[in-house]
N, C-alpha and C positions, 0 to 999 in steps of 0.2 A: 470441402466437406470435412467433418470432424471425425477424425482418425480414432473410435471411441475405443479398439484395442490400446490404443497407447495412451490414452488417456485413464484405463483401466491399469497397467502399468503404474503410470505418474503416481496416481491414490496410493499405490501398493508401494512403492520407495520413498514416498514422503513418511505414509503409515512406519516405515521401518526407520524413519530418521525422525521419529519422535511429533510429525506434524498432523496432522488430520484436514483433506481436503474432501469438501463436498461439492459433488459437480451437479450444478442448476441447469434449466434448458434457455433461460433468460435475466435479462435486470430488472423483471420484478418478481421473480423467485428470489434473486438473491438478496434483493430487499424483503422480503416476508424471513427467510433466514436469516439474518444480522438482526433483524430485529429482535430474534431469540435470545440472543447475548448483551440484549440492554434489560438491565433490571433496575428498578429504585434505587435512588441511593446513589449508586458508582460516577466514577469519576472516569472522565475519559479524554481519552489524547488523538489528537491530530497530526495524520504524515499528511503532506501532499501527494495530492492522490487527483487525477481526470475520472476515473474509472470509479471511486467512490461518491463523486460527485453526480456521474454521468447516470449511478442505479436510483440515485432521489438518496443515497442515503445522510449523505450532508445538511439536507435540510431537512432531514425527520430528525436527526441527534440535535441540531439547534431550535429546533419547534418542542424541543421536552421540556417540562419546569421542574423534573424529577429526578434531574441526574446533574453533574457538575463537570461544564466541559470547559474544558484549558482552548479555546478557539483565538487561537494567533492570528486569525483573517480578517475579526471583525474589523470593519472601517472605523476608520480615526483614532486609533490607538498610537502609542510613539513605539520606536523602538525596541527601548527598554523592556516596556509591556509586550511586547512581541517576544522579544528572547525569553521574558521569564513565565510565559504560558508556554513557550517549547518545553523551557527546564521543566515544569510542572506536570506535563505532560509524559515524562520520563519513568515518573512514578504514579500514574496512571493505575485503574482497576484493567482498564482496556484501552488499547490503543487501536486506532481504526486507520489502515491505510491500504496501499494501493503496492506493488511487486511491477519491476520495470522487463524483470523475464523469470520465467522459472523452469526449469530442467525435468526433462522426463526421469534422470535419476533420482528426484527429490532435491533438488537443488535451490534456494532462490538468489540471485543477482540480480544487485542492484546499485544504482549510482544516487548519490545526494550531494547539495550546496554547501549546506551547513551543519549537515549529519545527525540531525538529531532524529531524522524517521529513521535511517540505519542504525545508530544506535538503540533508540525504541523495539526494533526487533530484533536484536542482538539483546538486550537485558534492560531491565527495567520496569517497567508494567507489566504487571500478575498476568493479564491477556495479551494477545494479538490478534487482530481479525483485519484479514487479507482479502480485498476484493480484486479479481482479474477477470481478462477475459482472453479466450481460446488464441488469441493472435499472440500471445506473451509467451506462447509454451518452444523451447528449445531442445535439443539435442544434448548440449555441453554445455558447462560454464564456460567456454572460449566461445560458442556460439551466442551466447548470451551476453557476454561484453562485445561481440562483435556487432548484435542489433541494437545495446546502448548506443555506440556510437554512431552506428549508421540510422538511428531511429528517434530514439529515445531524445537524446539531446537537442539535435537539431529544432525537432518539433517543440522543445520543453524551451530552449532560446526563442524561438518564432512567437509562442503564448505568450513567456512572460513580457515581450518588449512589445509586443501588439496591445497587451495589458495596460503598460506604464507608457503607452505613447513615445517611448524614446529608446533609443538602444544603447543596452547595459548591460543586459547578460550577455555573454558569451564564454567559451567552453573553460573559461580559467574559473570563472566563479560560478557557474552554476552544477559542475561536473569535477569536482577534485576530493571526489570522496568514492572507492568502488568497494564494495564487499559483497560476496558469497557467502550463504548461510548453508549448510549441507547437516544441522543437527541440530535439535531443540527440547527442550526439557520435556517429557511428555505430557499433554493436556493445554500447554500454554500458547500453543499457535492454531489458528483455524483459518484453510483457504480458503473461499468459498468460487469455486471456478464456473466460471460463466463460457454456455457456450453461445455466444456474441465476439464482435471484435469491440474493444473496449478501448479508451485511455492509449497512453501512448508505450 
């Protein structure tokens, strides 16, 4: 059951570290909310993310012809084209991803492959918009690298080599990036926290 006093909290320390979280009762509230932060025009960036996939919002941002999104997933692309829709993505109106845990102090931890979602929220695109859900919330950042690794990873190796039919990720390349975020420019980041268990 959802501990809504601490989740009343969470709001109130992220609110003071510059981030603004709104707590939905499911994943299609928090798709009617994100939707609020796609306007004409903008250009948007992609982290890897289960949990942004798992509310439909993945496929409402690619069903738009109104907005310009850097999608490094699309099939049959090379490479190259891969890496340089990440880099484009960096400078994004909005960047749309996903949080591997987030701290009842206001915290978010997170681990990435090749860093460009962590960096994405770290600096770079005018926005961020964060979709989670209720099973992501922790106590500490050391409790929060502690469910990276007992959570986070494993499951995130198991997807992607069940994905590519072969195994290839494992914890040197999919997990050699951690960062904590505990402060953000105000206005620039939005959680929107779902209470569901979500994503990994």
């Amino acid at each position: 059951m959802t501990d809504y006093a601490k989740i009343n909290v969470l709001k109130e320390n992220f609110k003071n570290n510059g981030m603004k979280v709104i707590f939905v009762k499911d994943r299609y509230d928090a798709l009617d909310v994100a939707k609020r932060y796609i306007s004409d025009g903008i250009s948007v960036g992609l982290g890897g993310s289960t949990t942004v996939r798992e509310v439909g919002l993945l496929d409402y941002v690619l069903s738009l012809d109104n907005i310009k999104v850097y999608n490094q997933y699309e099939k049959g692309i090379t490479k190259e084209e891969n890496v340089k829709r990440r880099r484009e993505g960096l400078c994004s109106d909005l960047y749309i991803t996903g949080t591997n845990a987030l701290s009842v102090n206001g915290e978010l931890i997170n681990v990435d492959g090749s860093g460009n979602r962590v960096s994405a929220m770290i600096f770079g695109p005018k926005k961020v918009l964060i979709l989670t859900g209720v099973n992501k919330i922790v106590d500490s950042v050391e409790e929060g690298f502690e469910r990276i690794k007992k959570i986070t990873i494993p499951k995130n190796i198991k997807r992607m080599n069940t994905f590519l039919g072969e195994e290839f990720y494992n914890e040197d390349n999919i997990a050699n990036k951690f960062t904590y975020i505990n402060g953000d420019e105000k206005g620039r980041t939005t959680i929107i926290l779902i209470d569901e268990e979500l994503g990994f």
